[in-house]
C-alpha positions in Angstrom: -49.1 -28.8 -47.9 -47.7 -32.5 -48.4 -50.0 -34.0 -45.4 -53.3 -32.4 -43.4 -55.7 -30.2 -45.4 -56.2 -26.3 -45.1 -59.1 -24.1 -43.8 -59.4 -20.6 -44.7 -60.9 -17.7 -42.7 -61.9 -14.7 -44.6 -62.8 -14.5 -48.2 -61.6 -10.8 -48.8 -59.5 -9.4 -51.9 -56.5 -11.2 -49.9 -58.2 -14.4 -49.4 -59.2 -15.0 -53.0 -55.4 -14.2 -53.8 -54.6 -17.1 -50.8 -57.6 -19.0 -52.0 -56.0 -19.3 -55.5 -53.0 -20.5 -54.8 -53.8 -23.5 -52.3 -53.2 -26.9 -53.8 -56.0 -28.7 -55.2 -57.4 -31.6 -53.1 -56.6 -29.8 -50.1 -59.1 -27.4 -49.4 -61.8 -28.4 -46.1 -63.3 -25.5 -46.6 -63.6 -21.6 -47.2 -65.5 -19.5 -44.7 -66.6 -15.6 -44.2 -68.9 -13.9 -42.2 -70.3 -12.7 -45.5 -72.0 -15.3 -46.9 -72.5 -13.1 -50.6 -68.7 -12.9 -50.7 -68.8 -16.9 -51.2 -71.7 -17.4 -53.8 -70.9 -19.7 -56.5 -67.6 -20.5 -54.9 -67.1 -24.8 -54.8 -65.3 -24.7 -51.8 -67.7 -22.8 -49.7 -67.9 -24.1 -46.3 -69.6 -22.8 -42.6 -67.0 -22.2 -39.9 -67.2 -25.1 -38.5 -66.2 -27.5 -41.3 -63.5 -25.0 -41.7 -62.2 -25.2 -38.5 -61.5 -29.0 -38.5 -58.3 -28.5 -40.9 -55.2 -29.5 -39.9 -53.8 -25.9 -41.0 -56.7 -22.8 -40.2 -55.4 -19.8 -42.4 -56.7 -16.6 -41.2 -57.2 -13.9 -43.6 -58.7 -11.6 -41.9 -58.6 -8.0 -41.2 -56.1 -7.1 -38.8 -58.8 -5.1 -36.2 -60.7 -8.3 -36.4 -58.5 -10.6 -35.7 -59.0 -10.8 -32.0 -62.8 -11.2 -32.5 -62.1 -14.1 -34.5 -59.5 -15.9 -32.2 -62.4 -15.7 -29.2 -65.0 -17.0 -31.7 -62.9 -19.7 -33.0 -60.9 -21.0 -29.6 -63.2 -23.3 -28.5 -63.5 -25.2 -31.4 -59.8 -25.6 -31.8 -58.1 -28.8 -31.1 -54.4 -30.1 -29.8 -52.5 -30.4 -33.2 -53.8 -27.6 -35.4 -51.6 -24.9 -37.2 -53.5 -21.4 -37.0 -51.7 -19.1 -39.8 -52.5 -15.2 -40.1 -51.3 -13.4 -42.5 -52.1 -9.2 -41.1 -49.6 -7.1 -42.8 -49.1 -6.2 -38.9 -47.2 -8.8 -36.7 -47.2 -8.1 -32.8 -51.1 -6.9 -32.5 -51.9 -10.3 -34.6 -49.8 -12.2 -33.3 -50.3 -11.3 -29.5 -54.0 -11.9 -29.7 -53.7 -15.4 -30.8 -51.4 -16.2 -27.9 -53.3 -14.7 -25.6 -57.0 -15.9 -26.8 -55.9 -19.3 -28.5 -55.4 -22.3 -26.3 -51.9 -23.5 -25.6 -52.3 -26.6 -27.7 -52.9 -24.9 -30.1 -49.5 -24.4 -32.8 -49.3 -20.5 -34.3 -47.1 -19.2 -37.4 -47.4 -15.9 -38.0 -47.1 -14.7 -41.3 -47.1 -12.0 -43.9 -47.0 -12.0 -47.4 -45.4 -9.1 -48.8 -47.2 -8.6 -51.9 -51.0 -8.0 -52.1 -53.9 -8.9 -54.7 -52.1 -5.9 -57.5 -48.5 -7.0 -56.9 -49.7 -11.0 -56.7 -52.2 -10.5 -59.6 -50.1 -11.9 -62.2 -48.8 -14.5 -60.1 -46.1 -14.6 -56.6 -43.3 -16.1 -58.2 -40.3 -14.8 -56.5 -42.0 -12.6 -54.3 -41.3 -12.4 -50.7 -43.3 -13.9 -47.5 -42.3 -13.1 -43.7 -42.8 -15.8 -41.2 -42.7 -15.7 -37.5 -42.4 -19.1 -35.8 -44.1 -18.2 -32.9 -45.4 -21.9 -31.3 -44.6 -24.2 -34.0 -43.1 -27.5 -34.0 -40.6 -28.7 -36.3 -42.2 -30.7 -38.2 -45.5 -28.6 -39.3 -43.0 -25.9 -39.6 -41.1 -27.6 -42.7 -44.5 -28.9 -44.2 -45.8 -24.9 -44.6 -41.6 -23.8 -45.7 -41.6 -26.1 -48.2 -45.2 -25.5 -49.7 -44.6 -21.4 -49.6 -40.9 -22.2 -51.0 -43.2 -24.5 -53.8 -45.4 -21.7 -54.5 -41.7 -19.8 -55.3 -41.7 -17.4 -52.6 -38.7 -16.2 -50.8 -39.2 -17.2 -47.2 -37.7 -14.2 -44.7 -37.9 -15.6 -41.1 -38.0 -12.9 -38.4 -39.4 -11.6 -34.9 -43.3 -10.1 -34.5 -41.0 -7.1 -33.1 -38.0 -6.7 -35.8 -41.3 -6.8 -38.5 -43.2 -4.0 -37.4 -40.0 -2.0 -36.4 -39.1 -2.1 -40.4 -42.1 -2.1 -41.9 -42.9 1.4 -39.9 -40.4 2.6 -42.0 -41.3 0.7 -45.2 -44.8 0.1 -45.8 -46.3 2.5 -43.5 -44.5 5.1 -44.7 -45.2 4.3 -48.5 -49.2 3.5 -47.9 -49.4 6.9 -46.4 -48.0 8.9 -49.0 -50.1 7.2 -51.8 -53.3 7.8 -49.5 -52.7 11.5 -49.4 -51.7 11.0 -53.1 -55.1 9.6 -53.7 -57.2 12.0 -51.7 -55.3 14.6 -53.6 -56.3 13.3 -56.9 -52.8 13.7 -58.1 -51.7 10.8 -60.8 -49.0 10.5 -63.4 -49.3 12.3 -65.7 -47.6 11.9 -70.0 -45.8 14.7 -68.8 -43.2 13.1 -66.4 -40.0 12.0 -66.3 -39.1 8.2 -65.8 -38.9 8.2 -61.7 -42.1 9.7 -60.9 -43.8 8.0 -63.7 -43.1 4.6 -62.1 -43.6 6.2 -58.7 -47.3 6.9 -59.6 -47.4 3.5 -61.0 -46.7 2.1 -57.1 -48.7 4.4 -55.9 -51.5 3.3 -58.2 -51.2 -0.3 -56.4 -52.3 0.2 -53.3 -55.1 2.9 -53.6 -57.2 0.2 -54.2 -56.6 -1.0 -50.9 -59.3 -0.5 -48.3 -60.0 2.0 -45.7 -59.6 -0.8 -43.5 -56.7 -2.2 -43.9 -55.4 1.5 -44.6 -56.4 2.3 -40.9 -55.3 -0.7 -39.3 -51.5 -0.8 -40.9 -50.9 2.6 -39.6 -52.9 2.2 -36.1 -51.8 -1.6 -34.9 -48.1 -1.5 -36.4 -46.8 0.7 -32.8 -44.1 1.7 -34.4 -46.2 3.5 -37.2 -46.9 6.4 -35.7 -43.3 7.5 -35.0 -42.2 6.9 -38.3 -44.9 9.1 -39.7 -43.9 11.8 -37.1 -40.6 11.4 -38.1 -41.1 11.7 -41.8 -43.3 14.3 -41.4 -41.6 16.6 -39.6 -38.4 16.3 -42.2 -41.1 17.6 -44.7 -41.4 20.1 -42.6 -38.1 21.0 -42.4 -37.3 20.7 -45.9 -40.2 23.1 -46.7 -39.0 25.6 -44.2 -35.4 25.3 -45.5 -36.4 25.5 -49.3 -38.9 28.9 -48.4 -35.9 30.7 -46.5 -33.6 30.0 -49.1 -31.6 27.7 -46.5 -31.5 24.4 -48.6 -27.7 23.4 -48.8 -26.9 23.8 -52.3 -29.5 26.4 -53.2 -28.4 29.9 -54.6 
Protein backbone atom coordinates (compact mmCIF):
# COMPACT_ATOMS: atom_id res chain seq x y z
CA UNK A 1 0.00 0.00 0.00
CA UNK A 2 1.08 3.70 -0.89
CA UNK A 3 0.88 4.92 3.03
CA UNK A 4 0.80 2.64 6.58
CA UNK A 5 2.65 -0.69 6.64
CA UNK A 6 1.14 -4.34 6.72
CA UNK A 7 1.10 -7.10 9.34
CA UNK A 8 0.43 -10.52 8.51
CA UNK A 9 -1.32 -13.26 10.54
CA UNK A 10 -0.57 -16.76 9.52
CA UNK A 11 2.37 -18.13 7.78
CA UNK A 12 0.56 -21.13 6.03
CA UNK A 13 0.87 -22.28 2.14
CA UNK A 14 -1.46 -19.08 1.59
CA UNK A 15 0.45 -16.78 3.64
CA UNK A 16 3.85 -17.34 1.91
CA UNK A 17 1.81 -16.83 -1.49
CA UNK A 18 0.45 -13.29 0.37
CA UNK A 19 3.83 -12.93 1.97
CA UNK A 20 5.43 -12.77 -1.49
CA UNK A 21 3.74 -10.46 -2.98
CA UNK A 22 3.65 -7.55 -0.34
CA UNK A 23 5.75 -4.50 -1.33
CA UNK A 24 9.10 -4.22 0.00
CA UNK A 25 9.64 -1.73 2.85
CA UNK A 26 6.36 -2.41 4.05
CA UNK A 27 6.32 -5.29 5.94
CA UNK A 28 5.98 -4.71 10.30
CA UNK A 29 6.07 -8.00 10.70
CA UNK A 30 5.00 -11.77 9.99
CA UNK A 31 3.50 -13.79 12.75
CA UNK A 32 2.24 -17.62 13.41
CA UNK A 33 1.43 -19.54 16.14
CA UNK A 34 4.11 -21.90 14.75
CA UNK A 35 7.16 -20.56 15.35
CA UNK A 36 9.11 -23.49 12.91
CA UNK A 37 6.90 -22.28 10.10
CA UNK A 38 8.98 -18.79 10.31
CA UNK A 39 12.64 -20.01 10.71
CA UNK A 40 15.06 -18.22 8.68
CA UNK A 41 12.36 -15.90 7.49
CA UNK A 42 13.67 -11.86 7.78
CA UNK A 43 10.51 -10.59 8.42
CA UNK A 44 9.70 -12.76 11.40
CA UNK A 45 7.91 -10.86 14.01
CA UNK A 46 5.83 -11.96 17.59
CA UNK A 47 2.10 -10.93 17.46
CA UNK A 48 2.47 -8.09 18.98
CA UNK A 49 4.83 -6.15 16.67
CA UNK A 50 2.54 -7.46 14.05
CA UNK A 51 -0.42 -6.11 15.30
CA UNK A 52 0.76 -2.42 15.33
CA UNK A 53 0.33 -2.19 11.38
CA UNK A 54 -1.73 0.08 9.94
CA UNK A 55 -3.23 -2.89 7.69
CA UNK A 56 -3.44 -6.61 9.85
CA UNK A 57 -3.93 -9.32 7.05
CA UNK A 58 -5.25 -12.43 8.39
CA UNK A 59 -4.38 -15.60 6.73
CA UNK A 60 -5.61 -17.82 8.65
CA UNK A 61 -7.68 -20.90 8.61
CA UNK A 62 -11.16 -20.25 8.30
CA UNK A 63 -12.22 -22.49 11.75
CA UNK A 64 -9.63 -20.38 13.40
CA UNK A 65 -10.49 -17.29 12.65
CA UNK A 66 -12.74 -16.48 15.50
CA UNK A 67 -9.99 -17.63 18.02
CA UNK A 68 -7.78 -15.24 16.49
CA UNK A 69 -10.19 -12.18 16.43
CA UNK A 70 -10.72 -12.75 20.55
CA UNK A 71 -6.86 -13.09 20.84
CA UNK A 72 -6.08 -10.14 18.82
CA UNK A 73 -9.09 -7.50 19.87
CA UNK A 74 -7.60 -6.04 22.59
CA UNK A 75 -4.65 -5.01 21.10
CA UNK A 76 -6.31 -3.45 18.20
CA UNK A 77 -6.46 0.28 17.91
CA UNK A 78 -9.08 3.10 16.24
CA UNK A 79 -7.71 3.30 12.66
CA UNK A 80 -6.51 -0.14 11.75
CA UNK A 81 -7.63 -2.16 8.57
CA UNK A 82 -8.13 -5.93 9.58
CA UNK A 83 -8.15 -7.94 6.10
CA UNK A 84 -9.05 -11.83 5.94
CA UNK A 85 -8.76 -13.57 3.16
CA UNK A 86 -11.01 -17.37 4.10
CA UNK A 87 -12.13 -18.67 0.94
CA UNK A 88 -15.59 -18.51 3.03
CA UNK A 89 -17.16 -14.92 3.51
CA UNK A 90 -20.16 -14.75 6.10
CA UNK A 91 -18.62 -17.21 8.93
CA UNK A 92 -15.24 -14.94 8.56
CA UNK A 93 -16.58 -12.12 8.19
CA UNK A 94 -19.34 -12.25 10.96
CA UNK A 95 -16.77 -13.16 13.62
CA UNK A 96 -14.76 -10.16 13.08
CA UNK A 97 -17.78 -7.96 13.55
CA UNK A 98 -18.93 -9.50 16.31
CA UNK A 99 -15.44 -10.07 18.27
CA UNK A 100 -13.51 -6.89 16.80
CA UNK A 101 -14.06 -3.57 18.35
CA UNK A 102 -16.15 -1.01 16.43
CA UNK A 103 -13.17 1.15 15.70
CA UNK A 104 -11.88 -1.15 14.33
CA UNK A 105 -12.15 -0.91 9.97
CA UNK A 106 -12.78 -4.67 8.24
CA UNK A 107 -12.42 -5.65 4.44
CA UNK A 108 -13.26 -8.90 3.73
CA UNK A 109 -11.61 -10.60 1.12
CA UNK A 110 -10.80 -13.58 -0.98
CA UNK A 111 -8.47 -14.33 -3.39
CA UNK A 112 -9.63 -16.57 -5.95
CA UNK A 113 -6.55 -18.42 -6.84
CA UNK A 114 -4.51 -20.42 -4.29
CA UNK A 115 -0.60 -21.28 -3.86
CA UNK A 116 -0.88 -23.88 -7.46
CA UNK A 117 -2.94 -21.43 -9.49
CA UNK A 118 -0.77 -18.25 -7.94
CA UNK A 119 2.52 -20.18 -8.15
CA UNK A 120 3.73 -18.74 -11.31
CA UNK A 121 2.52 -15.50 -10.49
CA UNK A 122 -1.49 -13.63 -9.95
CA UNK A 123 -1.37 -11.61 -12.90
CA UNK A 124 -4.86 -11.24 -14.09
CA UNK A 125 -6.32 -13.41 -11.62
CA UNK A 126 -9.35 -12.50 -9.74
CA UNK A 127 -9.73 -11.26 -5.92
CA UNK A 128 -13.37 -10.79 -4.22
CA UNK A 129 -13.66 -7.97 -1.73
CA UNK A 130 -16.40 -7.23 0.62
CA UNK A 131 -16.35 -3.62 2.06
CA UNK A 132 -17.75 -4.51 5.13
CA UNK A 133 -16.61 -1.28 7.66
CA UNK A 134 -14.26 0.54 5.59
CA UNK A 135 -13.76 3.99 4.92
CA UNK A 136 -13.15 5.57 1.73
CA UNK A 137 -10.04 6.34 1.85
CA UNK A 138 -8.26 3.02 3.19
CA UNK A 139 -10.59 1.38 0.89
CA UNK A 140 -8.79 2.98 -2.41
CA UNK A 141 -5.24 2.61 -0.75
CA UNK A 142 -5.88 -1.62 -0.72
CA UNK A 143 -7.98 -1.25 -4.55
CA UNK A 144 -5.26 0.30 -5.93
CA UNK A 145 -2.38 -1.91 -4.50
CA UNK A 146 -4.44 -5.39 -5.39
CA UNK A 147 -5.25 -3.59 -8.92
CA UNK A 148 -1.09 -2.97 -8.87
CA UNK A 149 -0.42 -6.45 -8.17
CA UNK A 150 -2.86 -7.02 -11.61
CA UNK A 151 -5.66 -8.54 -10.12
CA UNK A 152 -9.28 -8.17 -11.19
CA UNK A 153 -11.05 -6.69 -8.19
CA UNK A 154 -14.86 -8.28 -8.01
CA UNK A 155 -16.71 -6.26 -5.22
CA UNK A 156 -19.66 -8.18 -3.66
CA UNK A 157 -21.85 -9.12 -0.46
CA UNK A 158 -20.42 -11.84 2.36
CA UNK A 159 -23.98 -13.42 1.29
CA UNK A 160 -24.02 -13.24 -2.80
CA UNK A 161 -20.13 -14.92 -2.16
CA UNK A 162 -20.93 -17.95 -0.44
CA UNK A 163 -24.41 -18.35 -2.37
CA UNK A 164 -22.05 -18.77 -5.74
CA UNK A 165 -19.24 -20.22 -4.53
CA UNK A 166 -21.56 -23.23 -3.12
CA UNK A 167 -22.06 -23.87 -6.55
CA UNK A 168 -18.54 -23.14 -7.81
CA UNK A 169 -15.77 -24.03 -5.61
CA UNK A 170 -17.53 -26.32 -3.30
CA UNK A 171 -18.79 -28.27 -5.70
CA UNK A 172 -15.45 -28.60 -7.72
CA UNK A 173 -13.19 -29.20 -4.26
CA UNK A 174 -15.52 -32.02 -3.55
CA UNK A 175 -15.27 -33.86 -6.62
CA UNK A 176 -11.37 -33.72 -6.79
CA UNK A 177 -11.38 -34.97 -3.01
CA UNK A 178 -13.37 -38.07 -3.85
CA UNK A 179 -11.11 -38.05 -7.08
CA UNK A 180 -8.16 -38.16 -4.79
CA UNK A 181 -9.34 -40.68 -2.23
CA UNK A 182 -10.09 -42.72 -5.25
CA UNK A 183 -6.74 -42.70 -6.55
CA UNK A 184 -8.08 -41.98 -9.94
CA UNK A 185 -5.63 -39.48 -12.25
CA UNK A 186 -5.23 -38.80 -15.90
CA UNK A 187 -4.27 -41.02 -17.50
CA UNK A 188 -2.07 -41.00 -21.58
CA UNK A 189 -5.14 -42.56 -22.47
CA UNK A 190 -7.61 -39.69 -22.51
CA UNK A 191 -9.09 -37.41 -24.59
CA UNK A 192 -8.50 -33.55 -24.36
CA UNK A 193 -11.42 -32.62 -21.75
CA UNK A 194 -10.77 -34.98 -19.05
CA UNK A 195 -7.07 -34.71 -19.50
CA UNK A 196 -7.22 -30.97 -18.50
CA UNK A 197 -9.98 -31.84 -16.06
CA UNK A 198 -7.46 -34.14 -14.03
CA UNK A 199 -5.04 -31.42 -14.54
CA UNK A 200 -7.59 -29.05 -12.14
CA UNK A 201 -8.26 -31.55 -10.19
CA UNK A 202 -4.52 -32.08 -9.59
CA UNK A 203 -4.50 -28.35 -8.09
CA UNK A 204 -6.23 -28.51 -5.23
CA UNK A 205 -5.46 -32.10 -3.79
CA UNK A 206 -2.72 -30.57 -2.32
CA UNK A 207 -4.91 -28.60 -0.35
CA UNK A 208 -5.31 -29.43 3.31
CA UNK A 209 -7.75 -31.44 5.16
CA UNK A 210 -8.36 -28.26 6.80
CA UNK A 211 -9.29 -25.98 4.62
CA UNK A 212 -11.05 -28.94 2.69
CA UNK A 213 -13.38 -29.28 5.81
CA UNK A 214 -13.91 -25.86 6.49
CA UNK A 215 -14.95 -24.65 2.65
CA UNK A 216 -17.63 -27.24 2.70
CA UNK A 217 -18.71 -26.84 6.61
CA UNK A 218 -18.67 -22.82 7.13
CA UNK A 219 -19.82 -21.81 3.37
CA UNK A 220 -24.06 -22.53 4.63
CA UNK A 221 -24.84 -22.78 1.44
CA UNK A 222 -22.40 -25.74 0.78
CA UNK A 223 -24.25 -28.27 1.94
CA UNK A 224 -27.28 -27.85 -0.26
CA UNK A 225 -25.42 -27.62 -3.28
CA UNK A 226 -23.68 -30.88 -2.58
CA UNK A 227 -27.19 -32.37 -1.93
CA UNK A 228 -28.33 -31.03 -4.88
CA UNK A 229 -25.53 -32.24 -7.08
CA UNK A 230 -25.51 -35.35 -5.57
CA UNK A 231 -28.82 -36.36 -5.88
CA UNK A 232 -28.68 -35.48 -9.97
CA UNK A 233 -25.88 -38.21 -9.81
CA UNK A 234 -28.26 -40.15 -8.54
CA UNK A 235 -30.66 -39.64 -10.85
CA UNK A 236 -28.55 -39.87 -13.88
CA UNK A 237 -27.33 -43.32 -12.58
CA UNK A 238 -30.79 -44.60 -12.08
CA UNK A 239 -31.82 -43.25 -15.58
CA UNK A 240 -28.69 -44.62 -17.39
CA UNK A 241 -29.22 -48.39 -15.51
CA UNK A 242 -33.06 -48.50 -16.57
CA UNK A 243 -32.24 -47.57 -19.93
CA UNK A 244 -34.39 -44.22 -19.30
CA UNK A 245 -31.57 -41.59 -20.34
CA UNK A 246 -33.21 -39.39 -23.10
CA UNK A 247 -31.47 -40.22 -26.06
CA UNK A 248 -30.36 -43.72 -25.19
CA UNK A 249 -31.38 -46.77 -27.37
Amino acid sequence: MSTGNIGLVGFGRFGRLVHRHLPAGKVAGVYDHDPEKLAGLADAANLEQVLEAQYVILATPISAIDSVCRQISPALRTGQVMVDTCSVKQYPIDCMLSRLPDHVQILGTHPLFGPESGRDGIGGMKIAVCPVRIDSANYACIRDFLQGLGLEIIETTPQVHDRRLARTQAIFHLISQALKELDWRGQRLSTPGPDAFYRLAETVQSDTAELFRDMEQRNRYAGAARRQFISKLVEIDELLARGDMPGTA
